[in-house]
N, C-alpha and C positions, 0 to 999 in steps of 0.2 A: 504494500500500500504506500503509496508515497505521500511524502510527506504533506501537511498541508500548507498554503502558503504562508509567508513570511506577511505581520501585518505593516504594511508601511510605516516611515516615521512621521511624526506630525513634521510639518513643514517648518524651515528655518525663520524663526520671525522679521528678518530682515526680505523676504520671500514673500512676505504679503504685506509688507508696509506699504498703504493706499498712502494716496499721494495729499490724499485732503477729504474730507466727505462732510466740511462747512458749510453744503450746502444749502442756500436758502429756498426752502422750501416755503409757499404761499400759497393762502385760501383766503375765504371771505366767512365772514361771519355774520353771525345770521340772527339779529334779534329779537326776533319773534318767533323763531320757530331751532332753538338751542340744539333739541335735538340732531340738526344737521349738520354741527357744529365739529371740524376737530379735535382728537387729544380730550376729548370730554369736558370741553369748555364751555361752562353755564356764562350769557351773554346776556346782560339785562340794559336796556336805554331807559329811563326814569324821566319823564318832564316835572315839570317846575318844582326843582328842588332848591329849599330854603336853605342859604348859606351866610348868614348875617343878615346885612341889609341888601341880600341880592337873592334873586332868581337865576336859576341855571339847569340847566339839561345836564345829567348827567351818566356815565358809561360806568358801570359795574360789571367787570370781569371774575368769576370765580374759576379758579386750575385746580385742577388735580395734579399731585404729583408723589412718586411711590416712595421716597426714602430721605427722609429727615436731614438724614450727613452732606445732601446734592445743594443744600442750599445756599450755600455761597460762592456754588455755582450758575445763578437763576441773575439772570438781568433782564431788565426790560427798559424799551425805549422807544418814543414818536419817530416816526420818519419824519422826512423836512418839511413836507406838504403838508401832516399832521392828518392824512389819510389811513392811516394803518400804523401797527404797532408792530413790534419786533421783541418775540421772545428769546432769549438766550437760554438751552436748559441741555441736560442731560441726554448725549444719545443711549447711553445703558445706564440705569441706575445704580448707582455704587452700592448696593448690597450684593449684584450678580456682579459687577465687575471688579469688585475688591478677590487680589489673589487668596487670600486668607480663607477667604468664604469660598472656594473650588473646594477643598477636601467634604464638608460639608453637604453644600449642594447637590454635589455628584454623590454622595449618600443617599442621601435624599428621595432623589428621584430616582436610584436605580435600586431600591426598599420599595417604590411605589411601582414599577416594572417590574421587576421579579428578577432581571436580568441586570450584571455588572458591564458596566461599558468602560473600559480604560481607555479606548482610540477618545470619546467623548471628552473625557477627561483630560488629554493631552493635548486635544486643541481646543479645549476652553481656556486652557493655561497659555496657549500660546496667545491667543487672541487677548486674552486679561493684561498679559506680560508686557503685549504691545502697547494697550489704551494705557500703562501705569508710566511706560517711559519717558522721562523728564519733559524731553523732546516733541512727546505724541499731546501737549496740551489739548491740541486744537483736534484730537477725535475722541476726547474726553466731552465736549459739548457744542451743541449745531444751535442754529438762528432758525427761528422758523418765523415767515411774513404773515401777521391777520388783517385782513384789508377791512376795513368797516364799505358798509353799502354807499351806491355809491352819492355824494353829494354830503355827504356826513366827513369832517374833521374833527378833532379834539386836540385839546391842551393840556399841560403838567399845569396852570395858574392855582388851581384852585384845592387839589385831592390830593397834592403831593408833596403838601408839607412834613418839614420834620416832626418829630416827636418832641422838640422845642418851638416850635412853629417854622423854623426855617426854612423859605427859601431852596426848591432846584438849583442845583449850581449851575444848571445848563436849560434850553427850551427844551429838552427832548425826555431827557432821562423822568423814571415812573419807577413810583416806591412801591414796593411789592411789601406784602403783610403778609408776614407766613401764620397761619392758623394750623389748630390741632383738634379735632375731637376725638374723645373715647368714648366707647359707647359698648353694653355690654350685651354677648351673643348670646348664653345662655350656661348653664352649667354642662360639663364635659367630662369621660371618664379616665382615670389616672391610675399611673401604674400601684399606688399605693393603694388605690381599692374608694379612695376619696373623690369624690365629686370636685371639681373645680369651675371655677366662673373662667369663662372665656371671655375675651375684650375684643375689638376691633378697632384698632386704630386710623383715624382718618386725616391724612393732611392736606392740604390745600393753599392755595395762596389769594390774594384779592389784589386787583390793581383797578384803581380809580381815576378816571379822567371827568374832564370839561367837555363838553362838547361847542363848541365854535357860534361863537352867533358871527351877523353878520359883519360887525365891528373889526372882530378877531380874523375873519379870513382879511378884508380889506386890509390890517397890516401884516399879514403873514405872507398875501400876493401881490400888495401896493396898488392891486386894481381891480376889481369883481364888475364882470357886466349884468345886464339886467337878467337874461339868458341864464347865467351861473344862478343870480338871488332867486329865479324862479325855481332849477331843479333844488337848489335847497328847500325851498320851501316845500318843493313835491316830496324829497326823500325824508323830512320829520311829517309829513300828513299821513306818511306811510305808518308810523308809529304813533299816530293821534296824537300830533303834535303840532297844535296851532301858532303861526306866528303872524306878528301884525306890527307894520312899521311902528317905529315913535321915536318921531323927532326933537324930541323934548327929553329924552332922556341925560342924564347927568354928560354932560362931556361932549353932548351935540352931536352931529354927524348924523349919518344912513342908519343909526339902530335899528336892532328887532328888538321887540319884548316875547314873553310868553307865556 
């Protein structure tokens, strides 16, 4: 009987170093209807919300995101149009891609198969080994584009203050609020013969914007035609959102109210 074959080696990690996979990937987002939404991103547009002594439209973002440790990995920021936002996150979550946690995982799952996989294992190591090197920053986390609909922009002025009240240091950059809920699944059985409570933990993030009236686009593009003010006006009707000049408002000029 001859022998059977020899199983190959995992491949040399210098062997599959991708050249980049920064790729900016782009969608639109959908505020009425979330569900068809990317990445499981709850999208809410809000009219006339009270902010001191002002009205304002406002965008509430809620993310999902799997692993606690990724967070200071997570940026967000307005494009220059102030048409769409830019996430910066994790292409693998650092619980799968931390090497530490291979011996483990590949436990794990090949307990829940029935079957041991070493080749599995050897190139999960290689691919982990790659995403950790010094070097390999940039396949540690990708940009992903969300374009809001169209005729809709927004701003960091209002929702992006610090936790002292400060000031963006920039027009673009957007403060992310990392959230945490626990919540409990039920009790479970354990090797000691005791009942145990199961938790589920849920994280997320919220980023908050302004949406644009008509003042804010005029100095964001120095010139808005009648043409532009009308699909604005079409794209919040879409979201039963009335606006109605007033030229009387604090600071004069073309205003909308709402």
């Amino acid at each position: 009987t001859p022998p059977p074959p020899k199983t190959p080696p995992p491949p040399a990690v210098s062997s599959i170093m991708p050249t980049g996979n920064n790729n900016n990937e782009s969608f639109r987002l959908h505020f009425d209807e979330s569900w068809g939404n990317p990445d499981g991103i709850f999208s809410l547009m809000a009219p006339n919300v009270k902010v001191g002594d002002r009205i304002v439209d406002k965008v509430r973002l809620l993310i999902p995101f799997h692993d606690v440790e990724d967070v200071p990995l997570f940026k967000a920021r307005l494009s220059e149009d102030g048409s769409s936002f830019i996430l910066t996150k994790p292409t693998i979550p650092g619980y799968l891609r931390d090497r530490e946690n291979i011996e483990a995982i590949t436990q794990y799952v090949d307990r829940s198969v029935g079957v041991a996989c070493e080749q599995c294992k050897n190139l999960y190591e290689v691919q982990s080994t790659t995403m950790e090197m010094e070097e390999n920053a940039h396949l540690r986390t990708k940009d992903t584009t969300y374009k809001f609909p169209d005729g809709i922009t927004c701003n960091n002025d209002t929702f992006n203050l610090g936790q002292n009240g400060e000031k963006p240091t920039d027009a673009y950059s957007l403060r992310i609020r990392v959230n945490m809920d626990l919540t409990q699944l039920g009790e479970i059985a354990s090797a000691d013969e005791n009942p145990k409570m199961a938790y589920g933990v849920h994280p997320f993030m919220a980023i908050e914007m302004a949406v644009d009236d008509i003042d804010a686009k005029v100095r964001r593009t120095k010139k808005v035609s009648e043409e532009e003010v009308n699909s604005v006006d079409e794209a919040f009707m879409n979201f039963g959102i009335t606006r109605t000049p007033n030229r009387n408002r604090r600071g004069g000029g073309t205003g909308m109210t709402f």
